[in-house]
Structure formats: C-alpha cells, structure tokens
N, C-alpha and C positions, 0 to 999 in steps of 0.2 A: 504493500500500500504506500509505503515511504518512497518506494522507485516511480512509481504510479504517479505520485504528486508531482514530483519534480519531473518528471518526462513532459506531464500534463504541462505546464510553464518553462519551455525551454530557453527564453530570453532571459525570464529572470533569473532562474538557474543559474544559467551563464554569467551574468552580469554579478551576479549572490558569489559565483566562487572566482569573480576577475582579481579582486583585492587579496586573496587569499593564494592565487596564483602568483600576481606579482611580490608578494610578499616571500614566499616562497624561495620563489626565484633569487629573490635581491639577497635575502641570506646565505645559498649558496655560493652567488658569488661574491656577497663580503668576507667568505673565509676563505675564498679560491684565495683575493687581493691579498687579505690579511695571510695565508701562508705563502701566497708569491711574493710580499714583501719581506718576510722572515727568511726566507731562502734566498732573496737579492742579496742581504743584510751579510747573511754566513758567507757568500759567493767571496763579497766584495773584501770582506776580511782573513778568507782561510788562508791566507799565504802570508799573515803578518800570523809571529808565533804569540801564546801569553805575555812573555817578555820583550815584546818593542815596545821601542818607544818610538813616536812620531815628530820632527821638528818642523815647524814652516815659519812661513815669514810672518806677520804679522798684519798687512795691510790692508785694507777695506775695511774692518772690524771697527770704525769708531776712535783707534785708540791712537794710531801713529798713520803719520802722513808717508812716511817713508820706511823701508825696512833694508838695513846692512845684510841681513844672513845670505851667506855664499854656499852650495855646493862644496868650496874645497873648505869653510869650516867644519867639514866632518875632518877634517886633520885634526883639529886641534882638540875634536873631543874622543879622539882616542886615550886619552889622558882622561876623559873623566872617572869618577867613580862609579864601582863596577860595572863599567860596560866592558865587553866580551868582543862585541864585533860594529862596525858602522860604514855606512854608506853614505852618498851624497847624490842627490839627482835635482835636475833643473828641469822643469815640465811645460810643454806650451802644444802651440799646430803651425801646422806647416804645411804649406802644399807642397805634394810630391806627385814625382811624372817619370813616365819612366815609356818611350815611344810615344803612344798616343794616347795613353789613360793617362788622368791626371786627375789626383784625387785629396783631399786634405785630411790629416793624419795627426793623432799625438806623435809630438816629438819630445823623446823624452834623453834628455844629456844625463851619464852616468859615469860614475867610477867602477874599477874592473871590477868590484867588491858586490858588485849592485847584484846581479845575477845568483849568484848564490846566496848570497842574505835572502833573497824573495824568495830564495828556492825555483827559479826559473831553469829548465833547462834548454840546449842547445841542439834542434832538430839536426844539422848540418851545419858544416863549416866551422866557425870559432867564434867565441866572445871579444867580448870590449877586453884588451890588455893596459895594465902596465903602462907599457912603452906608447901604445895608441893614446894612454891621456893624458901622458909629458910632451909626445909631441904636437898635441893638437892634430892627432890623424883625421882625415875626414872622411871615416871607415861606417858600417852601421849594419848593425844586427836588427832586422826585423821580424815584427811578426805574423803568425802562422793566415791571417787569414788579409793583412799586406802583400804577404808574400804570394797568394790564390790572385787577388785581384790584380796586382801589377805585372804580375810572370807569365800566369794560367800554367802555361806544361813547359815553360822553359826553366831551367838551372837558374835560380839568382846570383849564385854564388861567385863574384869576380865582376858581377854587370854595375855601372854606373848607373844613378839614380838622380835625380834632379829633387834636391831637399831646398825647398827656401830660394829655390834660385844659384843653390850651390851644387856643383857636381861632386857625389858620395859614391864610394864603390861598396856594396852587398857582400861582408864577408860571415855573417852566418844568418841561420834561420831560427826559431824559436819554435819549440812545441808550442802545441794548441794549449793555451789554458784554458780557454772558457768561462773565466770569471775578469774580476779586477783586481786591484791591486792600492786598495784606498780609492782615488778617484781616476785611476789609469788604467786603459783599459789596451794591456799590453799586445793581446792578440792583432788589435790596430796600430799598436803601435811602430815608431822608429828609434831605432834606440844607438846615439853615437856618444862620443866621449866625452862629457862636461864642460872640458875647455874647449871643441870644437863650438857646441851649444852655445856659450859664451861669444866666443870670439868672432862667429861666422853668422851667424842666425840669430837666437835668441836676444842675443845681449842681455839687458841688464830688465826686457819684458817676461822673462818665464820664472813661473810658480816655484821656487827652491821648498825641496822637501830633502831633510837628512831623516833616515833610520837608522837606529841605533839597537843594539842586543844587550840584556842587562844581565848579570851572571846568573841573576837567581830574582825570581818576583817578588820575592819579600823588599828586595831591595832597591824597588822603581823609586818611591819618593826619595832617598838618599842619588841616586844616581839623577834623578831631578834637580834636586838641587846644584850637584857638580855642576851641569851642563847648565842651569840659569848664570851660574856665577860666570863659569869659563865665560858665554857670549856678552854678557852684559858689559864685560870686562876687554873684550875682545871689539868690540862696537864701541864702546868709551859713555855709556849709558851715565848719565850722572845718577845720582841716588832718589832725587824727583819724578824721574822720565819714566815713562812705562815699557817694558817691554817690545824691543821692535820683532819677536816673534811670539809663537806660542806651542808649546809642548802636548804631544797629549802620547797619553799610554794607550794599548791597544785595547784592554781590557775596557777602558771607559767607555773609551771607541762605539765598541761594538755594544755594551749594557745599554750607552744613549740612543744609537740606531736600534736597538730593538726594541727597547722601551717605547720610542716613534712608532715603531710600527704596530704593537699593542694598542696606545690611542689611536691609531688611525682605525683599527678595527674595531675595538669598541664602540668607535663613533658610527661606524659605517652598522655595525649589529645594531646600536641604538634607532637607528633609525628606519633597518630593516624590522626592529620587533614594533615602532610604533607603525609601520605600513599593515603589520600585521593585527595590533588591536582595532586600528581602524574598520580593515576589513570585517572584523571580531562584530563592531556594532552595525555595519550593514550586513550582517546575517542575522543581528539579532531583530532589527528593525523588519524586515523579509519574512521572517518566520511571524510576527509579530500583527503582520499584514493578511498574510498566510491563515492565522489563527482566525483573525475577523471573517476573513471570505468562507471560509468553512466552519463557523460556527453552528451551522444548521447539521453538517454531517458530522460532527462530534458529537451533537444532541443525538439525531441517530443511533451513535454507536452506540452511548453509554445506555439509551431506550431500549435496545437489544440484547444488551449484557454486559457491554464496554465495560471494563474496570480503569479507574483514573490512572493505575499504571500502565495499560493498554494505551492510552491515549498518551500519558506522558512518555515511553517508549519510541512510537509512531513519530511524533513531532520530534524530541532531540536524536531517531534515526536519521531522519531529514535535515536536521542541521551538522549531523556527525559527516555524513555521506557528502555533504555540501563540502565539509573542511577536506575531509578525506582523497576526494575525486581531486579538488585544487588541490592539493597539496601534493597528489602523483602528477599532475601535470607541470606545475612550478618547478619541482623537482630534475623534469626531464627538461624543460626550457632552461634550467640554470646548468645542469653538466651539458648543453647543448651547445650553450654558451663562451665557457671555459677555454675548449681546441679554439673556435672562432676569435674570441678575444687574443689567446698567444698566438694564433695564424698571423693578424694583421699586428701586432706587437703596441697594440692597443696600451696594455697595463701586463703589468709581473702578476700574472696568475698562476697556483697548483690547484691542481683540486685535490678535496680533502675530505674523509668520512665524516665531519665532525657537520661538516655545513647539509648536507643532508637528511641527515637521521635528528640533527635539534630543528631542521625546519618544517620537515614532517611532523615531528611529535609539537612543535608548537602549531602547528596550525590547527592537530588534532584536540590540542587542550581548547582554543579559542572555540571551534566549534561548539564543544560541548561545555563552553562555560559561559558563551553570548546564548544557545540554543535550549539552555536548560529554562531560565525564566519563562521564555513566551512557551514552553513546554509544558510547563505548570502551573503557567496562567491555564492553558488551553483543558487541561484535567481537570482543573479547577470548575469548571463551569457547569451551569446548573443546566440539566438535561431539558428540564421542563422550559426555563428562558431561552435556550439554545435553539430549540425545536421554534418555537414563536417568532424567532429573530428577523426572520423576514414579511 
C-alpha cells in the first residue's frame, strides 16, 4: 500500500526524494574532497623526513620588505646545532624549449646535496656535482615527465635545452615521483646548479629554500635556535629588526596542512548535513499533505479493522522508502561523480567508504525522524471525523 501511494504521485515522489538525493550526493563527495585533500597533504610532504627543517626567505609576509637569505647560506649552517645534513635551492619558472615545444617549467637551482637529502633518485645519466656548482656549469637534471614532453622517444641525455633564454645541456633524468616536494613539483621540474640559477637566470627573483636534517627530533627547537642566530648574525639583523626569513619544521608542516584540510571538511559535511535536514522537512511537510488528502481512506481503514499501528506503519513506510530510494540514488550520483571530477582535474578527490554508508544511514535516520510525526498525527485520527471529512 506504501508502494501504491507513492507510484500513485510520481512528481511528488520525485520532487519528496530531490533534497535527499542531492544531499546524499554532496556528502559523498565532501569526503571524496576531504580524503583527496589529506592525500594531497601526505603526497606533498612524504619526501621531507620527521626531522627537516625548512628555511625561506621571509618576504610578502607583512614583516620585511626585503630578504638576504642565499642558497649558499646552507654553508654556513652546516655549523649549526645538530644538524646532520643541508641543502640549498633557489626556486622560480622559466620557459624552456627544446626544437619546437616550448613550454614553462619550475626551475629549481641546487646544490649537489639537494638530490639525496629529498631522496630523489637519478632515472639516467648523472646528478648536479660538486664541480658543476663551483663552476657555475650550465648542466641540468630534469624531470621524469619534462623529460616525456620535451624529448617524447628521443635520449635527452647530452641534448641542449633552451632555459630562460640560456642554452643548458641535459645530463640526467629523474624518476617519476608523482608527488611534490613542499611547493615543487619536481617531476616538472628543471633542476641546475644554484650558482648557475643565480648568475644566469634567476638572479636575485627566485624563492630561496634551504633544508636542513637534524640528528634527532627531540632536538629541532635547539637546532632552531642555532640557525636563527647563525643568519641573523650573518645578514647583520640589529636586535629591533624582525627576521628576514622564516623556519619551519616538517612536522608542523604537515599537522597545519592537515588540520586545513579537516576544517575544510567539516565545513563542506556541515553543510552537506544541513542540505540534508532541509530535505528532512520537505518530506515531513509531503507526508503531512499526504495525510490530509487521504484522510477519508485512513477513516476507512481503521472502520474495517485498521489498528493505529497499521496506519502508523503504512505512512512512516512511505516516508522510510522516500529516504531510502534517494539515498540509493544520491549514492550512485556521488561515486559517479568522483572518476569524472579526477578525469577533468577539477579538485583532489579519493573516494572513501566512510562518505557512503554515513550518507545513507543519515538520510535513512531523517526519513524516519521528519516521517514519524505526520505518521502519528495520521493514527491518531478519529475514524468517525475521518470518514465525514469530505
């Protein structure tokens, strides 16, 4: 009889379970976001260990108009306290061309140290040396998916490139990473030696980041400090001036990206669960309507033998069925969703059990917790005024 009713009104039916669809849906794919944002989060930091530390310059932040930090002061913090291992790289873009593609690329200037501190390894050929970043060589190791675009099926290895307008010879390749590396995204990247970056290209316009290794994580704020002292002291910083860079450890790092990513979720559920209470009061409102139009055939039933559980039954199956049926369709519209959103690289989506099975079972609770009242309004009614009502 409850299939009966709703077949019987198939507009409104439809219309009854649209809010409960879209709600549906939208919670799916707030946890698809919310886990493609936590796996952006892990991507972009797996290649920095517990123990780095991060340096950069300091500038846009408010605080200093200008920023001293160099690339080659990772020299000088080899001397700090306990650090283990450091690197220095200069970051920016650049167009590169190489025949007739011509395409713009991080450029990222390094020291020969850079490579294995990220843990990068070297598909063919050879790394950044030594010797390549005292002489200012104008050599460059690119990456895996540089290396696709500009070559396609030829050897890079030995070929000239056109960086900045400067001619670089290709002496190694990089495996594929597939992530980043803080905000570099090395598989696009070009990677030559610091003082080339400086002297030829860059100059004094790219982003200076040093990383640093600390012996032991207990010991990040002490090795903080070294490294505050050494550059303050090193830059000539009077004891007024603020900092012309900023330090950060990996572990914060990644705690404050993921923390971001948690409010961006909760905010995106918060507003998939009120899409879903809404829908909650137009089924209640619907059943409600529902209850009036058929006033006369409840008096019926109960005249017959109808017990008010009978009747209360009948109406919140109708309102169950109503969450129910939307909530298998929302369902298949939000994982349908999901491949299409990562096809066109719309947003960082996974899909995930979790967005599922809580948007089902809440849709199934709202049914029967908007459907039970006009449920038991509708039991509630007197057989004998029911019968009369019209």
């Amino acid at each position: 009889m409850s299939f009966e009713s709703l077949l019987a009104k198939k507009t409104r039916t439809f219309l009854s379970m649209l809010g409960i669809i879209i709600g549906v849906a939208t919670v799916i794919a707030v946890f698809a976001v919310g886990q493609g944002a936590q796996e952006s989060v892990n991507s972009q930091f797996q290649n920095l260990s517990a123990n780095s530390i991060m340096v950069m310059s300091n500038m846009g932040r408010g605080m200093t108009s200008s920023s001293k930090l160099k690339a080659s002061d990772a020299l000088l913090l080899k001397e700090a306290d306990h650090i283990s291992s450091v690197t220095g790289a200069i970051q920016g873009n650049a167009s590169v061309s190489y025949g007739s593609v011509d395409k713009s690329y991080s450029l990222i200037g390094v020291d020969n140290n850079f490579l294995d501190i990220s843990n990068l390894q070297i598909e063919k050929g050879k790394g950044i040396e030594e010797i390549d970043v005292e002489d200012k060589e104008m050599v460059a190791v690119i990456g895996s998916t540089a290396a696709s675009d500009l070559f396609a099926e030829i050897d890079p290895i030995g070929e000239i490139i056109s960086v900045g307008g400067k001619k670089v010879e290709v002496v190694g390749v990089l495996k594929k990473l597939g992530s980043r590396i803080g905000m570099i995204s090395v598989d696009e990247g070009i990677i030559i030696p610091y003082t080339s970056a400086e002297k030829s290209i860059l100059g004094t316009k790219g982003q200076v980041m040093i990383t640093l290794t600390v012996d032991n994580v207990d010991n990040t704020g002490l090795a903080t400090s070294s490294i505050t002292s050494i550059l303050r002291e090193e830059h000539g910083l009077k004891l007024t001036q603020e900092d012309d860079f900023r330090i950060m450890d990996a572990g914060s790092m990644v705690a404050a990206a993921q923390e971001s990513a948690k409010t961006m979720t909760a905010l995106l559920t918060a507003i998939a669960a009120i899409t879903l209470l809404v829908s909650g009061i137009g089924i209640m409102n619907v059943m409600f309507v529902t209850v009036a139009e058929r006033t006369k055939e409840i008096g019926i039933a109960k005249a017959i033998g109808g017990k008010q559980s009978d009747v209360l039954l009948q109406f919140l199956l109708e309102s169950l069925i109503l969450s129910m049926v939307g909530g298998f369709i929302g369902m298949g519209i939000g994982q349908l969703a999901i491949p299409i959103i990562s096809h066109f690289n719309l947003l960082a989506v996974t899909s995930s059990w979790q967005g599922p099975i809580i948007g089902f079972t809440f849709s199934v609770l709202v049914g029967i917790f908007f459907g039970f009242y006009p449920a038991y309004k509708a039991s509630r009614l007197d057989p004998v005024d029911a019968l009369r009502s019209e």
